[in-house]
N, C-alpha and C positions, 0 to 999 in steps of 0.2 A: 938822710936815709929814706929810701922810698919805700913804704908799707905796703905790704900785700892785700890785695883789694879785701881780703874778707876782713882784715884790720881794720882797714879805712871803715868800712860797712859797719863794725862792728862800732866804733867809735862814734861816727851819724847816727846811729842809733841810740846810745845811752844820752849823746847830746840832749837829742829832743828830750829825753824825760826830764831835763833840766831846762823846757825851754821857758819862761814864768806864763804861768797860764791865764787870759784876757778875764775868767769871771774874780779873781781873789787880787784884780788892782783895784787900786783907789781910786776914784773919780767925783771930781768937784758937780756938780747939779745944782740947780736954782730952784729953788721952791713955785708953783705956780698957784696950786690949791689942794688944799686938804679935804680928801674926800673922806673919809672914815678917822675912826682909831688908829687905825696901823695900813695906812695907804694913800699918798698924795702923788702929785703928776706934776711933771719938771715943764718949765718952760719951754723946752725942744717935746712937748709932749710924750713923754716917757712915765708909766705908771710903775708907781716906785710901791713893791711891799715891803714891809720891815718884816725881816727874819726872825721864823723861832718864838713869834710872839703872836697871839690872838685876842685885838678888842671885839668888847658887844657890838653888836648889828646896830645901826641907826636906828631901828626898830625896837629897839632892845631897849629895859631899865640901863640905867648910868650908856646907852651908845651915844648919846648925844653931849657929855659931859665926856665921855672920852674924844670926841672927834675936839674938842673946844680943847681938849687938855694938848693936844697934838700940835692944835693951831699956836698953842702960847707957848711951844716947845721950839716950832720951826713954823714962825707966820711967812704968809706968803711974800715972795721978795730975799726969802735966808740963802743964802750959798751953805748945801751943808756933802758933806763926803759918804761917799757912800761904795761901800765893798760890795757889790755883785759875787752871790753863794747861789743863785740855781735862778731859773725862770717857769714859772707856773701853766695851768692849761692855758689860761686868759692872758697871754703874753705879756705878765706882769714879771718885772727884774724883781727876783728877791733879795735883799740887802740887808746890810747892817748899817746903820745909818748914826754919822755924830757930828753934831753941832754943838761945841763945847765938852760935849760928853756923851756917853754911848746914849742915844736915845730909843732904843728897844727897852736897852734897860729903864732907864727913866720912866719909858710908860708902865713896864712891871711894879717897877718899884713903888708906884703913885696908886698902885691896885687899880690902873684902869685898860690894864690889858695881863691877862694870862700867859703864862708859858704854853706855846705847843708844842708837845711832850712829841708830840709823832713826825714830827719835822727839827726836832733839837740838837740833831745829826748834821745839822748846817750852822751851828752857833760851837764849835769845840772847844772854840777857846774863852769865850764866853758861858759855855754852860752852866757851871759851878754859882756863877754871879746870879745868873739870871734866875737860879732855882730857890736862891737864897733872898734875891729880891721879894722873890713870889712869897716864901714862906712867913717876911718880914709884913708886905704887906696883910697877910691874912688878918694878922698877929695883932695889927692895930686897927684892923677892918677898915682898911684904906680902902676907896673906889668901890667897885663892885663889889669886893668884901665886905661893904657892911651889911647887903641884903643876908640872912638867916640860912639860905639856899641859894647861891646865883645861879642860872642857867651860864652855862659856858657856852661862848661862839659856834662851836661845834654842831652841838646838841640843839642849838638854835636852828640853824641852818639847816638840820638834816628832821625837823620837829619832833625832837623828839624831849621839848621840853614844854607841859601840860597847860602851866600859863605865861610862856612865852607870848604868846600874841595877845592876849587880853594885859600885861603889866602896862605895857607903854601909853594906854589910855588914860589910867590914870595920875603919869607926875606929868601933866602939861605938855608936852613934845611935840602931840601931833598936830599937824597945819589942817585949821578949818578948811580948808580949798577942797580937802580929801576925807567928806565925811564918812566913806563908808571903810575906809581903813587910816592904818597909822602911819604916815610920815611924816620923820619931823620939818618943822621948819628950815632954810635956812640960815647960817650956813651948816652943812657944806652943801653946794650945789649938786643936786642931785641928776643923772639920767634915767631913762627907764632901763636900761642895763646895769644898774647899781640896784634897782629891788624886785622883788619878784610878783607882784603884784601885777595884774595885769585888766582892762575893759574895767574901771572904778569910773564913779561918779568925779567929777572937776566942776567947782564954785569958786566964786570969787576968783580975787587975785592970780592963783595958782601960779605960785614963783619959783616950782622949777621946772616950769612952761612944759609939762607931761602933755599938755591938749595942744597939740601941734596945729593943728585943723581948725580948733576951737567947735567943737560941735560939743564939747559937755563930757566928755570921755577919753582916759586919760590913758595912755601905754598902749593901745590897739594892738598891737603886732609885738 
């Protein structure tokens, strides 16, 4: 029997809301390097965030123990899967990400990465897990939870945490190359688009070659 066009129309349309949508498939990626806590970049150069979750800044108390936690979670070279749940300003694919097991959560759970509570709206069916990770961690002052007060990521980022930038001088972290601020050594390999520092002093070695020019000065632009 042939359907009258507004039938037809009618049915093309509810179709499509059933068409499966390209960001909630799964997709196999290859680890290349771990740049942070909660962010490494796939061999096809694709920077992967993990969803729903915020480590410390490289910068930060425990950021350099979280990027090392991440690396021994998916070192470079892992095939791991990763669910695409939104893409950011810095055209970063947000994901949920598992290599044996959810690894958002795992970084929660290890207290070296926080829930972010203002993006938890991309984790539904994870939420529950990952709120209880968190609370788990506290609980045993895993990770960043054993500092008394942590600064959260956030609060980092936007300075609104009082010794934020003076902590990471003191547990070892920062690379003599860059005496007049704090980054750490590596890994992870760093760019000047990874920190905000900008016109610093560069000595020695300087191994995440910030002095392009080599004239002693390091991020110019």
């Amino acid at each position: 029997m042939k359907l009258p066009k507004i039938a037809t129309s009618l049915l093309f349309a509810v179709g499509l809301l059933f068409v499966p949508s390209s960001t909630t498939a799964q997709t196999t990626v290859v680890v290349e390097r771990i740049k942070d806590g909660d962010t490494f970049v796939t061999q096809n150069n694709q920077s992967i965030r993990l969803a729903c979750i915020d480590a410390p800044e490289s910068r930060q108390t425990d950021g350099v123990a979280a990027t090392q936690y991440l690396t021994r979670l998916i070192p470079p070279g892992t095939q791991v899967q990763i669910i695409p749940v939104d893409r950011d300003r810095f055209g970063r694919t947000i994901a949920v990400v598992y290599h044996n097991s959810n690894i958002n959560q795992s970084m929660v759970k290890s207290g070296h990465a926080a829930v972010y509570r203002q993006y938890l709206n991309n984790c539904s069916n994870s939420r529950q897990a990952l709120l209880a990770a968190e609370q788990k961690a506290k609980q045993q002052n895993r990770g960043m939870w054993h500092q008394e007060n942590p600064c959260m990521p956030w609060d980092f980022r936007s300075g609104n945490c009082h010794s934020a930038r003076s902590q990471p001088a003191n547990d070892g972290s920062c690379d003599p190359s860059y005496p007049d601020v704090c980054i750490p050594s590596p890994p992870p390999d760093l760019d000047c688009g990874d920190i905000s520092e900008r016109r610093f002093r560069v000595r020695g070695s300087d191994p995440h070659r910030f002095d392009g020019d080599n004239d002693g000065i390091g991020c110019e632009s």
